[in-house]
C-alpha atoms as a printed R data frame, in Angstrom:
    type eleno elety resid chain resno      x      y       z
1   ATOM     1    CA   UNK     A     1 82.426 -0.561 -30.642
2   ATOM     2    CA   UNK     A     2 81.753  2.242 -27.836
3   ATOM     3    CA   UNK     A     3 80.303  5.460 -29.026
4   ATOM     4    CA   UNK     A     4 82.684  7.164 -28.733
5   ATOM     5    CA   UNK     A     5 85.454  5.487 -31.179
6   ATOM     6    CA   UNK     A     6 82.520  5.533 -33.573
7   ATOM     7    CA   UNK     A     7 81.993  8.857 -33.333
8   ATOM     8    CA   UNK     A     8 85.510  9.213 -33.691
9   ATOM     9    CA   UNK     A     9 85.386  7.078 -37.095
10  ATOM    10    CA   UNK     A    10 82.808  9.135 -38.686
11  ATOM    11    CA   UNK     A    11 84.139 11.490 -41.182
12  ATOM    12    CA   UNK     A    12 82.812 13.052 -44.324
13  ATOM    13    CA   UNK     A    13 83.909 10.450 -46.870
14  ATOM    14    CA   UNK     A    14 84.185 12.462 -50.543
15  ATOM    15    CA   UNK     A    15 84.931  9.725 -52.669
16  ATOM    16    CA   UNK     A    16 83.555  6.297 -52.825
17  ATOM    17    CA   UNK     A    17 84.141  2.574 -54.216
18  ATOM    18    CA   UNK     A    18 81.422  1.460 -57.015
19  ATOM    19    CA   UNK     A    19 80.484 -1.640 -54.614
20  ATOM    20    CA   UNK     A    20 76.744 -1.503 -54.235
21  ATOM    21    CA   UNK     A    21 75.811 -0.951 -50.426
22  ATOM    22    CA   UNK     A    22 74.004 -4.351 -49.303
23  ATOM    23    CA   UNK     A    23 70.551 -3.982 -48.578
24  ATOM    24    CA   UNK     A    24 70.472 -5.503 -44.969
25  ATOM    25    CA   UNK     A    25 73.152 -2.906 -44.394
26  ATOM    26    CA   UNK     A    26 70.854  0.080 -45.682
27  ATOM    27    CA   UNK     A    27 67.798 -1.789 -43.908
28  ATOM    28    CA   UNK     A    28 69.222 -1.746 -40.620
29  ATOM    29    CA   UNK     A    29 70.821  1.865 -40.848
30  ATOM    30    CA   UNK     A    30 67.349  2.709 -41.565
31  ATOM    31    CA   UNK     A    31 65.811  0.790 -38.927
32  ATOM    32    CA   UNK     A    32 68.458  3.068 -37.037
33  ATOM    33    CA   UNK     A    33 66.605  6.468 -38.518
34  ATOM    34    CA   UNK     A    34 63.186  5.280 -37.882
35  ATOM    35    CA   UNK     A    35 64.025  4.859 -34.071
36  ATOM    36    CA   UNK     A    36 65.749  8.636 -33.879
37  ATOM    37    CA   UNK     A    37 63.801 10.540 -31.372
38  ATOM    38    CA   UNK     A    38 62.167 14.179 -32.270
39  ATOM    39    CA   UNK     A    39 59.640 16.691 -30.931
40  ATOM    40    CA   UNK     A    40 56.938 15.163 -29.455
41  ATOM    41    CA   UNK     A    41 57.951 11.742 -30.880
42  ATOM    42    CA   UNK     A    42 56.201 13.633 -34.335
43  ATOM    43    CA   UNK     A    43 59.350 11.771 -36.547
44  ATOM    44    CA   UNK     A    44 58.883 14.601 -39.744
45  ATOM    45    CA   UNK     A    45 60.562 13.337 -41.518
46  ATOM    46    CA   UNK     A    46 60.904 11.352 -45.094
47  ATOM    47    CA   UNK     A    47 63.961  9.255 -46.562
48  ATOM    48    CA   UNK     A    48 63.844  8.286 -50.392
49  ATOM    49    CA   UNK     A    49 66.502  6.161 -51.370
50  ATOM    50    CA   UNK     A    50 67.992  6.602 -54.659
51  ATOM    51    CA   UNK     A    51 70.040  3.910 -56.460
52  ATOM    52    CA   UNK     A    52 69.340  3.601 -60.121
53  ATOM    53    CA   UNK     A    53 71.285  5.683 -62.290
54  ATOM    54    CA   UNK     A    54 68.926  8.188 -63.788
55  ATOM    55    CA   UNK     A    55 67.534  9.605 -60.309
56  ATOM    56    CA   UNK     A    56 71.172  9.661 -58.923
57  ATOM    57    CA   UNK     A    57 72.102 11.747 -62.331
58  ATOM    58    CA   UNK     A    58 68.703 14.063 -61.444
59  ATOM    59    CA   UNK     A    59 70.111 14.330 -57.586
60  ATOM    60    CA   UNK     A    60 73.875 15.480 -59.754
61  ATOM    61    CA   UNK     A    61 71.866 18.226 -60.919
62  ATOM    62    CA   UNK     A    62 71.001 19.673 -57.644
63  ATOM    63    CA   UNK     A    63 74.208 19.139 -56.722
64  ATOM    64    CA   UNK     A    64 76.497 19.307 -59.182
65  ATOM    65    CA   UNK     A    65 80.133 17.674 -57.157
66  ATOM    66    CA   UNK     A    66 82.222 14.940 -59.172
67  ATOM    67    CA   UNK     A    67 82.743 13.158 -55.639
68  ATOM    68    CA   UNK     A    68 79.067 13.215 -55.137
69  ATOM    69    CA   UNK     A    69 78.459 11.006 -58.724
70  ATOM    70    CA   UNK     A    70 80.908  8.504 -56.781
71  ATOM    71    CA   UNK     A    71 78.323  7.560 -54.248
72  ATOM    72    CA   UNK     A    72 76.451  4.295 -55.544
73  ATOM    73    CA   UNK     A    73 73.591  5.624 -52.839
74  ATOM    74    CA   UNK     A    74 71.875  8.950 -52.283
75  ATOM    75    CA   UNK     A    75 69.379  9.957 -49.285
76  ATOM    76    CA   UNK     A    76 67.030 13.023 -49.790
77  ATOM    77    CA   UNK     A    77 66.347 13.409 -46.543
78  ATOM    78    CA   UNK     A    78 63.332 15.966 -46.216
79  ATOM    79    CA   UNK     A    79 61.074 17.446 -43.218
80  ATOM    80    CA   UNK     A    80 57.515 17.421 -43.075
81  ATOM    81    CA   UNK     A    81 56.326 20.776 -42.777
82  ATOM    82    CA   UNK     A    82 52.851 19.516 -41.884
83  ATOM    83    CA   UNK     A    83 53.410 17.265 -39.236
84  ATOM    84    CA   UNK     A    84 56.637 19.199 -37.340
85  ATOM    85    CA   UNK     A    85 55.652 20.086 -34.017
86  ATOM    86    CA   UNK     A    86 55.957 23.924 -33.107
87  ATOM    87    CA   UNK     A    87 57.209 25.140 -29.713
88  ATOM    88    CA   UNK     A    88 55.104 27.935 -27.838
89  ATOM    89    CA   UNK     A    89 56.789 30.751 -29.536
90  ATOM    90    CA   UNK     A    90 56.722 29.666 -32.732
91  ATOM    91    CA   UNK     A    91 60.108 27.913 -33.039
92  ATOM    92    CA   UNK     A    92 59.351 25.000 -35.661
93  ATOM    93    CA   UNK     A    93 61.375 22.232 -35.089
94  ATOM    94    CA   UNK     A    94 61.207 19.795 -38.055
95  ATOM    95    CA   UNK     A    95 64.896 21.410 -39.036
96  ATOM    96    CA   UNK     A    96 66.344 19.687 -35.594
97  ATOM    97    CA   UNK     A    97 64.572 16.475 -35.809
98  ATOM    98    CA   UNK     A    98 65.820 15.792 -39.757
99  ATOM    99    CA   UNK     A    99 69.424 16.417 -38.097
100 ATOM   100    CA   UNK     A   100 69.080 14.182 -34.972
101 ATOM   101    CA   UNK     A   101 67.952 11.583 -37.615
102 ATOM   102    CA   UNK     A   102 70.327 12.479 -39.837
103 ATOM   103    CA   UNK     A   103 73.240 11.755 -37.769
104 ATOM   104    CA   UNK     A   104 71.515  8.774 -36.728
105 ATOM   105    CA   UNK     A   105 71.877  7.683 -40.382
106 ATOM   106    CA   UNK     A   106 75.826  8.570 -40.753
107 ATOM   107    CA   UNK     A   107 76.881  6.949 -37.414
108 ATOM   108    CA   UNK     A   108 74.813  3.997 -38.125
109 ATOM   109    CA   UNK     A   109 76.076  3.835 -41.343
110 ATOM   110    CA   UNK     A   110 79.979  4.419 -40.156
111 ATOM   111    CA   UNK     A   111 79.261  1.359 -38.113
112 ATOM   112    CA   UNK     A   112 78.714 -0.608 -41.055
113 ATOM   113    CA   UNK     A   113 81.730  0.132 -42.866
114 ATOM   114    CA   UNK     A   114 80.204  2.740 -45.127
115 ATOM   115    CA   UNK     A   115 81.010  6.589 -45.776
116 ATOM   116    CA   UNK     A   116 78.530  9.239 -45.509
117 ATOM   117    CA   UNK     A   117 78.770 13.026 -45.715
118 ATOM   118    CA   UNK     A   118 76.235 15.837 -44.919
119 ATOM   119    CA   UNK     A   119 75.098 17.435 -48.459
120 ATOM   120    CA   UNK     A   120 73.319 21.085 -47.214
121 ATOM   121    CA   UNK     A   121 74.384 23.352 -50.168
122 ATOM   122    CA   UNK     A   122 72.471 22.117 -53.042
123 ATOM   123    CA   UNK     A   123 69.281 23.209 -54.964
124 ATOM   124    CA   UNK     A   124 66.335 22.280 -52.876
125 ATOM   125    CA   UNK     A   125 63.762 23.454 -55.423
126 ATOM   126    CA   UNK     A   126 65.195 21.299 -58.066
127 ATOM   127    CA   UNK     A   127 65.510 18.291 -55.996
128 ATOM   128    CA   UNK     A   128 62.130 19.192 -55.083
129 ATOM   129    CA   UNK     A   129 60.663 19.205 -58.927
130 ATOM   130    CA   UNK     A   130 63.067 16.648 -60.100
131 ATOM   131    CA   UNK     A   131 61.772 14.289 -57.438
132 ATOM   132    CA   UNK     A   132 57.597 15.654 -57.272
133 ATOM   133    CA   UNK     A   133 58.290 16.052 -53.368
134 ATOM   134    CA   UNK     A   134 54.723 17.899 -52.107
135 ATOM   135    CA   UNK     A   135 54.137 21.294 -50.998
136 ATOM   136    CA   UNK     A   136 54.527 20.540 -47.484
137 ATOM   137    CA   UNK     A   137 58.148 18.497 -48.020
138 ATOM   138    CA   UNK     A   138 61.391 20.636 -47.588
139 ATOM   139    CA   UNK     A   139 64.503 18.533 -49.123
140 ATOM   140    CA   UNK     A   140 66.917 19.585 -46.524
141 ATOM   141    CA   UNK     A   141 69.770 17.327 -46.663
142 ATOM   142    CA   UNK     A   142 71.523 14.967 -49.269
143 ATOM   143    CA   UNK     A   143 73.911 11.729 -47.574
144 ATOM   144    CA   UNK     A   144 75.692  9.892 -50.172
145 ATOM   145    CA   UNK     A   145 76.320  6.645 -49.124
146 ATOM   146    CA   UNK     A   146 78.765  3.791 -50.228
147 ATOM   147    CA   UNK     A   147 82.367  1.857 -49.222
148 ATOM   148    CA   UNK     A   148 84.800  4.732 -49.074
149 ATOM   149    CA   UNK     A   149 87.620  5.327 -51.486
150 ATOM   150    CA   UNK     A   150 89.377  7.753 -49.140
151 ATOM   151    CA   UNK     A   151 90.849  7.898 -45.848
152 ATOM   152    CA   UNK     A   152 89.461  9.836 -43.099
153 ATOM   153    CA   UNK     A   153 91.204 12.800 -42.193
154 ATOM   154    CA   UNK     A   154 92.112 14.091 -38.771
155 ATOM   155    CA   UNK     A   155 89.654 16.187 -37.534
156 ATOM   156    CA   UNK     A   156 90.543 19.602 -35.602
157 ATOM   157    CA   UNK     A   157 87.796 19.984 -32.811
158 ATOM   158    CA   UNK     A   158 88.355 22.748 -30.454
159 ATOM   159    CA   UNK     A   159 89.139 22.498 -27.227
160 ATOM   160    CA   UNK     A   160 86.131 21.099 -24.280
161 ATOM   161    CA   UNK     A   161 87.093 24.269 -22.326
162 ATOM   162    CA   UNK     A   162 85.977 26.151 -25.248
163 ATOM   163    CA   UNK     A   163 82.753 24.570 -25.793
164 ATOM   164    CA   UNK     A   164 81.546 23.462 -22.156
165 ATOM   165    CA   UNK     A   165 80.552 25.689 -19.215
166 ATOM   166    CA   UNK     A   166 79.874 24.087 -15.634
């Protein structure tokens, strides 16, 4: 598949089939993370997996969704406050590598047949107690993960003369 119909495939899937996600498919859309460029090639970043029931109940509680419980797999995708590398005036940059990575995830994972959406409103210092992430370790985006139940629906984009200047 080009690029481009995949990244016309991903969607943000809200409801998903109880079918456990292989675990070749989750290796190799991780495999597909690790190799995500960032800053200075500093990757930091950390992905914990969650599939048994009582840590995807604990993830519920930071983010509290019925359509979210549907996902038999949860990310916590976090930044590494420690090892993000800082531009000259200060900008840190740990926030853009998680989403390059991030995205890396969903379209890898959209290739595979499986659903993902972007989780950015939920309680990050619950997520971060629940799960005993360190001081340095900012949760600072949730991907379910799983077969979706839904259909995509079309997207509204606006126009490329509204976005791009030559």
């Amino acid at each position: 598949m080009q690029l481009l119909e995949l990244i016309k495939k991903r969607y943000s899937c809200r409801n998903y089939k109880p079918t456990c996600v292989e675990k070749e498919k989750m290796d190799y859309i991780m495999e597909c993370v690790r190799l995500a460029p960032s800053a200075c090639n500093k990757q930091p970043w950390s992905f914990r997996i969650v599939t048994n029931e009582e840590d995807r109940k604990k993830l519920c509680r930071c983010y509290n969704r019925e359509w979210f419980a549907t996902a038999p797999v949860m990310v916590i995708a976090s930044i590494l406050h420690d090892e993000e590398w800082v531009r000259g005036d200060g900008k840190h940059h740990g926030d853009i590598d998680i989403a390059i990575a991030v995205e890396q995830l969903c379209l890898a994972a959209t290739e595979q047949g499986i659903g993902t959406c972007w989780v950015c409103n939920f309680d990050t210092t619950l997520c971060k107690n629940l799960f005993g992430l360190s001081g340095n370790e900012e949760p600072a985006v949730l991907i379910p993960l799983g077969y979706p139940a839904d259909e995509s629906k079309n997207k509204t984009r606006k126009a490329i003369e509204e976005i791009v200047a030559y």
